[in-house]
PDB file of N, CA, C, O and CB in Angstrom:
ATOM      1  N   UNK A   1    -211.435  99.960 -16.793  1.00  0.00           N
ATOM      2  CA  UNK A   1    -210.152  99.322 -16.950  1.00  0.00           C
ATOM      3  C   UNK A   1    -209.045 100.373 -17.021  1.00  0.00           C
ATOM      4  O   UNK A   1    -207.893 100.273 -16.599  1.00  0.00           O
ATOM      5  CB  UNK A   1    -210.144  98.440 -18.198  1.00  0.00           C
ATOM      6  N   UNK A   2    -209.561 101.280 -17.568  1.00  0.00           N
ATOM      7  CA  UNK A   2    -208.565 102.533 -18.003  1.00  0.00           C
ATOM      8  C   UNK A   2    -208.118 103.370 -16.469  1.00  0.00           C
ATOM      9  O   UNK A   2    -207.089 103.901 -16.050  1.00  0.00           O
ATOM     10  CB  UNK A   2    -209.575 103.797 -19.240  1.00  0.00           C
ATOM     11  N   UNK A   3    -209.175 103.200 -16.060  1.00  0.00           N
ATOM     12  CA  UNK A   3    -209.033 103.776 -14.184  1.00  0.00           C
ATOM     13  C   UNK A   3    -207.965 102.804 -13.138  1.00  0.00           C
ATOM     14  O   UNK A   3    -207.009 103.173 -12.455  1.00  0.00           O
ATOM     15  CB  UNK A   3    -210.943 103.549 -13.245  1.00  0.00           C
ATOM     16  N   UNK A   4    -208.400 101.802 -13.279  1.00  0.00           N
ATOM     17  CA  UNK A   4    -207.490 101.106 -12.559  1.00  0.00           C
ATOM     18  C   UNK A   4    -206.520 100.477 -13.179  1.00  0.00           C
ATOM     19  O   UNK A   4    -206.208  99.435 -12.604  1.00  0.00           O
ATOM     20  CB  UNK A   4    -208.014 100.315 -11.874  1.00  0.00           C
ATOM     21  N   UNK A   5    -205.707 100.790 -14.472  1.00  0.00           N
ATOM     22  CA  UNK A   5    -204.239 100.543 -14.808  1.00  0.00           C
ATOM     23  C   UNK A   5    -204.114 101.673 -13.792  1.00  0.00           C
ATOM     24  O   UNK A   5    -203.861 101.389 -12.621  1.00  0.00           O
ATOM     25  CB  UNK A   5    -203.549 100.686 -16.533  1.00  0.00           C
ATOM     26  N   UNK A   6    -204.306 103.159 -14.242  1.00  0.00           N
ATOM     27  CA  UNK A   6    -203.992 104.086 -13.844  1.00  0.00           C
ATOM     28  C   UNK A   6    -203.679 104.373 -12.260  1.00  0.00           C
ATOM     29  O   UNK A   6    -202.889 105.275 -11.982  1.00  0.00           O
ATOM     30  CB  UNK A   6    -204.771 104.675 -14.357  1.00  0.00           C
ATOM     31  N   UNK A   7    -204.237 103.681 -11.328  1.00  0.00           N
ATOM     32  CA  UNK A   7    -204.212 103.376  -9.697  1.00  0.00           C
ATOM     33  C   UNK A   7    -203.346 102.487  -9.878  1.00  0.00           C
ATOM     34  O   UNK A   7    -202.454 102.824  -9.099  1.00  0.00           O
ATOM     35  CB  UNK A   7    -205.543 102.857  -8.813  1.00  0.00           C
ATOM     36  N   UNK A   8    -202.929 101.331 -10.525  1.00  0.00           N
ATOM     37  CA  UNK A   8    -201.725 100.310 -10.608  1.00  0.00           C
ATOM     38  C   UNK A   8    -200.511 100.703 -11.335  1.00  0.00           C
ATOM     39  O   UNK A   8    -199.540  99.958 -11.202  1.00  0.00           O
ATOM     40  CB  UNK A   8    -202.149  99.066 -11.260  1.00  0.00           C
ATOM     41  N   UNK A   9    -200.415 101.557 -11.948  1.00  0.00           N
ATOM     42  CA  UNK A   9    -199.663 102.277 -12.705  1.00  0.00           C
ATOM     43  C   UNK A   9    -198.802 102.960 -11.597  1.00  0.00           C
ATOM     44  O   UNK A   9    -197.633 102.710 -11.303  1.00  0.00           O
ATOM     45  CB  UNK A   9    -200.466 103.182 -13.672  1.00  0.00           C
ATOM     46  N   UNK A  10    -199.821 104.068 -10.938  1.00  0.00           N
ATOM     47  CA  UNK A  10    -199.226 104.550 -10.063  1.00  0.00           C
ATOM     48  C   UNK A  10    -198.801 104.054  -8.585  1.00  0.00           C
ATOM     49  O   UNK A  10    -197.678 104.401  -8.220  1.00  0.00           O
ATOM     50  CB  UNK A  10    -199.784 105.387 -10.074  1.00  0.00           C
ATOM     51  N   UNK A  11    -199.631 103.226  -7.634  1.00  0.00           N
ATOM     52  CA  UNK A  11    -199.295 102.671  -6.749  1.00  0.00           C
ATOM     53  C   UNK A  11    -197.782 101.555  -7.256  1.00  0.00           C
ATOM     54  O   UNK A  11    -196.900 101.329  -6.428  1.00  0.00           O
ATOM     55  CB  UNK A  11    -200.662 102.080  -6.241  1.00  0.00           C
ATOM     56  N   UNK A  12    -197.738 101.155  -8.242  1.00  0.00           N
ATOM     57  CA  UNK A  12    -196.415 100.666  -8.596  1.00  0.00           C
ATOM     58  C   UNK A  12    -195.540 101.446  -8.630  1.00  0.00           C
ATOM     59  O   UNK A  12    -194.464 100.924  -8.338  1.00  0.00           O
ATOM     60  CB  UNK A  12    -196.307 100.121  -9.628  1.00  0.00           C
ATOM     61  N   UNK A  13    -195.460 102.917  -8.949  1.00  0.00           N
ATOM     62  CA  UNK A  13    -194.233 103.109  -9.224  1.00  0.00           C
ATOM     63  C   UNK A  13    -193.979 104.173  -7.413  1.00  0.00           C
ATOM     64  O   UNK A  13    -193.044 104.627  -6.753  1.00  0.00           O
ATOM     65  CB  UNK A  13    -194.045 103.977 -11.092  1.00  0.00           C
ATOM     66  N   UNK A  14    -195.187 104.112  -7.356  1.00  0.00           N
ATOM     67  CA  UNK A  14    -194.717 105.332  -5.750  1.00  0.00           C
ATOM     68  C   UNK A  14    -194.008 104.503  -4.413  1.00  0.00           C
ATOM     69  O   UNK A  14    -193.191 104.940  -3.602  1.00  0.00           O
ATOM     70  CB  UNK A  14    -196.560 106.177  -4.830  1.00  0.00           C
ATOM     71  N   UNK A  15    -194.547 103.335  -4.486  1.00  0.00           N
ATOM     72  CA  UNK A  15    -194.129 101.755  -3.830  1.00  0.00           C
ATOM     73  C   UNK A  15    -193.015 101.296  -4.345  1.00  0.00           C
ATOM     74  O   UNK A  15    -192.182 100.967  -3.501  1.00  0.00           O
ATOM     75  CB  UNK A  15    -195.144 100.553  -4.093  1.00  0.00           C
ATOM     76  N   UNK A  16    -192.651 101.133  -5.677  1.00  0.00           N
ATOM     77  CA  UNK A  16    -191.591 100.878  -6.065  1.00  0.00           C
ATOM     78  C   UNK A  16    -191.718  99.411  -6.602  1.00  0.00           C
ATOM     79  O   UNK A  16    -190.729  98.845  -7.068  1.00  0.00           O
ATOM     80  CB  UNK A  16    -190.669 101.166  -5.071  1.00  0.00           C
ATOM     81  N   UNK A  17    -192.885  98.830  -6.537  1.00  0.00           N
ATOM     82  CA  UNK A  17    -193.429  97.586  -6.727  1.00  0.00           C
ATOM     83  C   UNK A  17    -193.304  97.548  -8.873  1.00  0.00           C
ATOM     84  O   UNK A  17    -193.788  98.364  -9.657  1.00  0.00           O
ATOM     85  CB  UNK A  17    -195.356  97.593  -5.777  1.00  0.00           C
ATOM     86  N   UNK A  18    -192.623  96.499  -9.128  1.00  0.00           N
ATOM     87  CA  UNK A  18    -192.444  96.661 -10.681  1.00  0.00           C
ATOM     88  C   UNK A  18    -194.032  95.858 -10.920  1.00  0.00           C
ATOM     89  O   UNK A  18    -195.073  96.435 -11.231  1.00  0.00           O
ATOM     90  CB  UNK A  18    -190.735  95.726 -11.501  1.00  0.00           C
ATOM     91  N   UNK A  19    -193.897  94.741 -10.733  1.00  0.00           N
ATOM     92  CA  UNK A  19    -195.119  93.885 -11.126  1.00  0.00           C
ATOM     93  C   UNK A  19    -196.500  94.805 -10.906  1.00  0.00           C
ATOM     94  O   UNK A  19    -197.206  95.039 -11.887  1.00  0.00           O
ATOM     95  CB  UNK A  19    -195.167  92.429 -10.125  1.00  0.00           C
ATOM     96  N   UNK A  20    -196.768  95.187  -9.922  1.00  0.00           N
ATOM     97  CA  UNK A  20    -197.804  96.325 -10.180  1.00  0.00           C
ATOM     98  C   UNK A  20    -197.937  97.283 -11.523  1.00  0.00           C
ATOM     99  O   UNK A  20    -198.982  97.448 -12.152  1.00  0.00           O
ATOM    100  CB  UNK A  20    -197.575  97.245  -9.111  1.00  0.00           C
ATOM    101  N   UNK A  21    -196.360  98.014 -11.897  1.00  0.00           N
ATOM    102  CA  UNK A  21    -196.367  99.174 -12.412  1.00  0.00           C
ATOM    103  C   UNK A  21    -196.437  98.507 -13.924  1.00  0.00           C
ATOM    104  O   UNK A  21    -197.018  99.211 -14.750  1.00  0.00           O
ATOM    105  CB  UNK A  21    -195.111 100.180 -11.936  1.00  0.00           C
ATOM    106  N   UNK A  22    -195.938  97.284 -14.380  1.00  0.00           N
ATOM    107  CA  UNK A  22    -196.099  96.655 -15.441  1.00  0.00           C
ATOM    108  C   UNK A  22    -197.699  96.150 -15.659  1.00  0.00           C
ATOM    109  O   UNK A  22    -198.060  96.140 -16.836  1.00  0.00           O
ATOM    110  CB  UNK A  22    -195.093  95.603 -15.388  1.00  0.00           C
ATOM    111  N   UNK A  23    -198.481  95.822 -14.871  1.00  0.00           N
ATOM    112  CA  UNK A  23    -199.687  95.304 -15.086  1.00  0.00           C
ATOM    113  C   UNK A  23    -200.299  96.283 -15.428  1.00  0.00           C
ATOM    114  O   UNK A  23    -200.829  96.262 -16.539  1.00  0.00           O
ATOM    115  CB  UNK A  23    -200.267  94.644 -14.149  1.00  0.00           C
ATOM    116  N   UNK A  24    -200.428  97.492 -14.558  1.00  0.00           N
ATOM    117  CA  UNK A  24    -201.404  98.774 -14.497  1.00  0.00           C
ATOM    118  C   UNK A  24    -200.942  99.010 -16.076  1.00  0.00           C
ATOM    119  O   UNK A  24    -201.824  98.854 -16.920  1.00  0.00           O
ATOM    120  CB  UNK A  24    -201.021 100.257 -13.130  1.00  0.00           C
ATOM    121  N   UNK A  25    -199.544  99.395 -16.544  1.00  0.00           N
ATOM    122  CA  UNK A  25    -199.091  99.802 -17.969  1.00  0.00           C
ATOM    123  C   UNK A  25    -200.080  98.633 -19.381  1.00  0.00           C
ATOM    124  O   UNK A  25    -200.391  98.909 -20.540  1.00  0.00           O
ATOM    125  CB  UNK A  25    -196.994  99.471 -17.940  1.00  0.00           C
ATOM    126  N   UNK A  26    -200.297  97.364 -18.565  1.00  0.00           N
ATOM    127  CA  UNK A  26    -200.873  96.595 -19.970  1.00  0.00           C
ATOM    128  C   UNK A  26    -202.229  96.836 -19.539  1.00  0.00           C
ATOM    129  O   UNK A  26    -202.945  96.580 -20.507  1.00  0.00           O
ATOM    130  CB  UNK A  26    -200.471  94.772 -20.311  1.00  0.00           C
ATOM    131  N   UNK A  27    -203.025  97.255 -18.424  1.00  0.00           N
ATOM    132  CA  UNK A  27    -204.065  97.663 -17.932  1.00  0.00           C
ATOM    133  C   UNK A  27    -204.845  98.918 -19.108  1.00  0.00           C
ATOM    134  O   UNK A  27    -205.653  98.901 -20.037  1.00  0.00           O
ATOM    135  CB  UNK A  27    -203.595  98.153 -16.442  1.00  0.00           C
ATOM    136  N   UNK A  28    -203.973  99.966 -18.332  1.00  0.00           N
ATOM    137  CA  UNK A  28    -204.158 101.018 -19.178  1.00  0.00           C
ATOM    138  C   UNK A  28    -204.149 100.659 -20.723  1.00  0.00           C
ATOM    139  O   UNK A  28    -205.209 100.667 -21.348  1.00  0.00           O
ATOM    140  CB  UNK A  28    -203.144 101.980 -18.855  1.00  0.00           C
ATOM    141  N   UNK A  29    -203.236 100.420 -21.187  1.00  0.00           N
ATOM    142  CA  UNK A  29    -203.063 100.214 -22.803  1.00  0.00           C
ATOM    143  C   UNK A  29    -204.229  99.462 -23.866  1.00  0.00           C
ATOM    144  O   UNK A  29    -204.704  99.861 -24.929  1.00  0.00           O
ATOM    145  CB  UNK A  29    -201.753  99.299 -22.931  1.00  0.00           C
ATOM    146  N   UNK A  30    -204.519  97.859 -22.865  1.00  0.00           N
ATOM    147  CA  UNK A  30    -205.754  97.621 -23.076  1.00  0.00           C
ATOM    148  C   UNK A  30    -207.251  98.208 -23.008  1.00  0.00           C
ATOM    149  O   UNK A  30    -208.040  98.361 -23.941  1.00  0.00           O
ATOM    150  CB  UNK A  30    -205.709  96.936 -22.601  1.00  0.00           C
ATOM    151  N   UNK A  31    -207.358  98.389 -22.140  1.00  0.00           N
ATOM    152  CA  UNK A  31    -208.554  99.614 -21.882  1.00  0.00           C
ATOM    153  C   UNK A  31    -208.695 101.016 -22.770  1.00  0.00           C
ATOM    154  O   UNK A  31    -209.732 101.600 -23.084  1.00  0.00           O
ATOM    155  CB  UNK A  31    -208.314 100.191 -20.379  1.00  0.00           C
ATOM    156  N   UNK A  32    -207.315 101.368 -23.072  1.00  0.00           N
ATOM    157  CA  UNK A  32    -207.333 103.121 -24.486  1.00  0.00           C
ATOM    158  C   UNK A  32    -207.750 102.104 -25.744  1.00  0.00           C
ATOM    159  O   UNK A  32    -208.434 102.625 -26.624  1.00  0.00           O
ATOM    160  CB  UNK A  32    -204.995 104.337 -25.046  1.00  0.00           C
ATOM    161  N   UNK A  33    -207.436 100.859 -25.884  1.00  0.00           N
ATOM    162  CA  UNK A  33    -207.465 100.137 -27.495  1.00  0.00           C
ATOM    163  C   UNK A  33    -209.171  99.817 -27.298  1.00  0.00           C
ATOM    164  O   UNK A  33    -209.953 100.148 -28.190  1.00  0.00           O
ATOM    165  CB  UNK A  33    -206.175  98.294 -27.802  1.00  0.00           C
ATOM    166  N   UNK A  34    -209.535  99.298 -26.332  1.00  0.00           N
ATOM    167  CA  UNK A  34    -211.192  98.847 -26.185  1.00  0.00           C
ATOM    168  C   UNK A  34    -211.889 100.211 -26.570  1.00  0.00           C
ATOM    169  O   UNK A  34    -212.686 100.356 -27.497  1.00  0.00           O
ATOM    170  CB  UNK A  34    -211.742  98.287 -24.393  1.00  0.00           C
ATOM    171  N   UNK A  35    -211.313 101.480 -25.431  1.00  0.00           N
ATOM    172  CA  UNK A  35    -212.279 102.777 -25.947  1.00  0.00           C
ATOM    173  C   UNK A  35    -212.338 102.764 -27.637  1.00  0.00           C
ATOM    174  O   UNK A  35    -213.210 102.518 -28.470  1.00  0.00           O
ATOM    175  CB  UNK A  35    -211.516 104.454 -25.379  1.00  0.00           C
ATOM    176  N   UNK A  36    -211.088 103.118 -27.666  1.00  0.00           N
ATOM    177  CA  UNK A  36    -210.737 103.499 -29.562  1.00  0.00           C
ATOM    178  C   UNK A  36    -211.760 102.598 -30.024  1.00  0.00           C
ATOM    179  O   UNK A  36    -212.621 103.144 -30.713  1.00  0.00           O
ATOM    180  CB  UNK A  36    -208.885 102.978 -30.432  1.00  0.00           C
ATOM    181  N   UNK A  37    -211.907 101.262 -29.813  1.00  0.00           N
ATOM    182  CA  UNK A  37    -212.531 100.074 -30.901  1.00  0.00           C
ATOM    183  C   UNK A  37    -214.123 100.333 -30.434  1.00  0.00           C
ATOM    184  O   UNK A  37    -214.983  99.863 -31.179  1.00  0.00           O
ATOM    185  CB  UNK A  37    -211.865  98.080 -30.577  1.00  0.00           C
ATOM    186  N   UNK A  38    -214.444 100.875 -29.536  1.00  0.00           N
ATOM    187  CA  UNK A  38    -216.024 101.138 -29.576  1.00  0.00           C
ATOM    188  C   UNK A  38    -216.038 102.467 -30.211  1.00  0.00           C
ATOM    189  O   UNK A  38    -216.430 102.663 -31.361  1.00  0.00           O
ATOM    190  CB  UNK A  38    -216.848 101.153 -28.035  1.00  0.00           C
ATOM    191  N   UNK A  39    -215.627 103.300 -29.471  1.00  0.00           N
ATOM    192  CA  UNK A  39    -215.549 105.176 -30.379  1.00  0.00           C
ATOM    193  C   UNK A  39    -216.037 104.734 -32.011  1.00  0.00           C
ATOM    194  O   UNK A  39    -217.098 105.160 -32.468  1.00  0.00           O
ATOM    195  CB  UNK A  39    -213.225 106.147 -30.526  1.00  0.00           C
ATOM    196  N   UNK A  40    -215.306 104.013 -32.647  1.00  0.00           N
ATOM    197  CA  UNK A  40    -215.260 104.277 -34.001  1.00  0.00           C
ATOM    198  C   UNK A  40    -216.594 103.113 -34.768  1.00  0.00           C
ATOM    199  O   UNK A  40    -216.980 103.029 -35.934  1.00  0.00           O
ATOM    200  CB  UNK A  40    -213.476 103.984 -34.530  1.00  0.00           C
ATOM    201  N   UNK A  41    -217.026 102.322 -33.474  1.00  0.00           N
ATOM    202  CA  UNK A  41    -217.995 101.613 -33.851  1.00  0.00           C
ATOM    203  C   UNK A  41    -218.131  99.816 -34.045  1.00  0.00           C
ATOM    204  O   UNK A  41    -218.997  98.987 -34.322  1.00  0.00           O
ATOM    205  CB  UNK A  41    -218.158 102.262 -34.919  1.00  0.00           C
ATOM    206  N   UNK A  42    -216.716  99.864 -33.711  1.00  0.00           N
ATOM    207  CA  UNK A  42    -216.586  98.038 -34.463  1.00  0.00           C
ATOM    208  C   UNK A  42    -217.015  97.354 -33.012  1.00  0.00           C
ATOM    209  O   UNK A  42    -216.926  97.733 -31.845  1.00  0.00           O
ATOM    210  CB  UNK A  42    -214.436  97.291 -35.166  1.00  0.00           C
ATOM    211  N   UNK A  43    -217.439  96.361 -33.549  1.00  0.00           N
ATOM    212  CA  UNK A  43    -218.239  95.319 -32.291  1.00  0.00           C
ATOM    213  C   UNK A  43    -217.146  94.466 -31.063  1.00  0.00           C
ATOM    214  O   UNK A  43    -216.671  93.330 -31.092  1.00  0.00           O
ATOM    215  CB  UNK A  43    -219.165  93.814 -33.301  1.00  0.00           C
ATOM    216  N   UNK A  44    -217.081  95.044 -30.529  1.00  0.00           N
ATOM    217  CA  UNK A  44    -216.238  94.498 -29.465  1.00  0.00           C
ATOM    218  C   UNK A  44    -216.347  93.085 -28.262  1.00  0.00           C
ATOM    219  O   UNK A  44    -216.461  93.360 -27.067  1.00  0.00           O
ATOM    220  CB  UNK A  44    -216.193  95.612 -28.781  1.00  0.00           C
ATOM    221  N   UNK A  45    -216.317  92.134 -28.557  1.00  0.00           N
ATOM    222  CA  UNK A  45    -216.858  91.173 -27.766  1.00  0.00           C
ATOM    223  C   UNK A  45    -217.877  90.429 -28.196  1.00  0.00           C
ATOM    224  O   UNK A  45    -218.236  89.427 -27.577  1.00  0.00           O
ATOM    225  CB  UNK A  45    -217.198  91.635 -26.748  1.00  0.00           C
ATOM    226  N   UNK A  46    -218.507  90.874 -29.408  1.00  0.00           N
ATOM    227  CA  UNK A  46    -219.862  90.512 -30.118  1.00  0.00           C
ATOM    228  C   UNK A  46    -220.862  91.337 -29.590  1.00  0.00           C
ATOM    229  O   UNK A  46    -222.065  91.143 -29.762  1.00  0.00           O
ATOM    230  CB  UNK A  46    -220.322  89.028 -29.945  1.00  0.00           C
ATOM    231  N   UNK A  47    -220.294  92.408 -28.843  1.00  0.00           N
ATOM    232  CA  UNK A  47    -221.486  93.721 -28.230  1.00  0.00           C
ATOM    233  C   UNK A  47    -221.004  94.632 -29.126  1.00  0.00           C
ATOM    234  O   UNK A  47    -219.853  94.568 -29.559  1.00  0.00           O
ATOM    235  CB  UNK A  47    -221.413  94.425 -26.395  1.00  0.00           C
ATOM    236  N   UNK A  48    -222.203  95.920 -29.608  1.00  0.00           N
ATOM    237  CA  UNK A  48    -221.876  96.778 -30.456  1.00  0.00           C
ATOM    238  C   UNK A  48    -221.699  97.723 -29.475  1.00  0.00           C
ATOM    239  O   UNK A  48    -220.848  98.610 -29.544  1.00  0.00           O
ATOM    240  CB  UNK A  48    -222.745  97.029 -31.560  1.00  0.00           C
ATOM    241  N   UNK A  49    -222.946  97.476 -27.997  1.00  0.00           N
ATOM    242  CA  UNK A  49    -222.988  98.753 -27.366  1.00  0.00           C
ATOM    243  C   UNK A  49    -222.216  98.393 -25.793  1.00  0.00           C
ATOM    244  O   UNK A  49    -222.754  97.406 -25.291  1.00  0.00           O
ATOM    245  CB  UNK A  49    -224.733  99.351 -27.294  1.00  0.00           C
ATOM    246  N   UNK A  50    -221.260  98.885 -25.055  1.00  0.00           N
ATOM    247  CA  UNK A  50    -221.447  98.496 -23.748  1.00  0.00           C
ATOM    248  C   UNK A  50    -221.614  99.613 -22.768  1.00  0.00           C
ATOM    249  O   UNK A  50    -220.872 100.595 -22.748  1.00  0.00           O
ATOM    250  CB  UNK A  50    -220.392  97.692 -23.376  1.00  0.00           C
ATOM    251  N   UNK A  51    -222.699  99.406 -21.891  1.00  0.00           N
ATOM    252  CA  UNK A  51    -223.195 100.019 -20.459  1.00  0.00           C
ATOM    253  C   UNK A  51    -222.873  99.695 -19.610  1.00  0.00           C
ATOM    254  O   UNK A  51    -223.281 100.195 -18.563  1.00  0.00           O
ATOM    255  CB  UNK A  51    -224.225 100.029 -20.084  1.00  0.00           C
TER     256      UNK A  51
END
């Protein structure tokens, strides 16, 4: 998830496309809060582990 804000992030802003560059931004943001919430251990989804 963290990969492709980051490709929408950027293809938005090199295009000039806002709706892209806003999605990829809640893309990314969501995806750093999921890492953080597994890193430290708390159950995410009702999974402790994801592969």
């Amino acid at each position: 998830m963290i990969i492709l804000g980051l490709i929408l992030l950027l293809i938005g802003y090199l295009a000039g496309i806002s709706l892209l560059y806003y999605i990829g931004g809640i893309l990314l943001i969501v995806g750093l809060v999921l890492l953080v919430l597994g890193r430290v251990g708390r159950p995410v989804g009702g999974r402790k582990v994801w592969f």
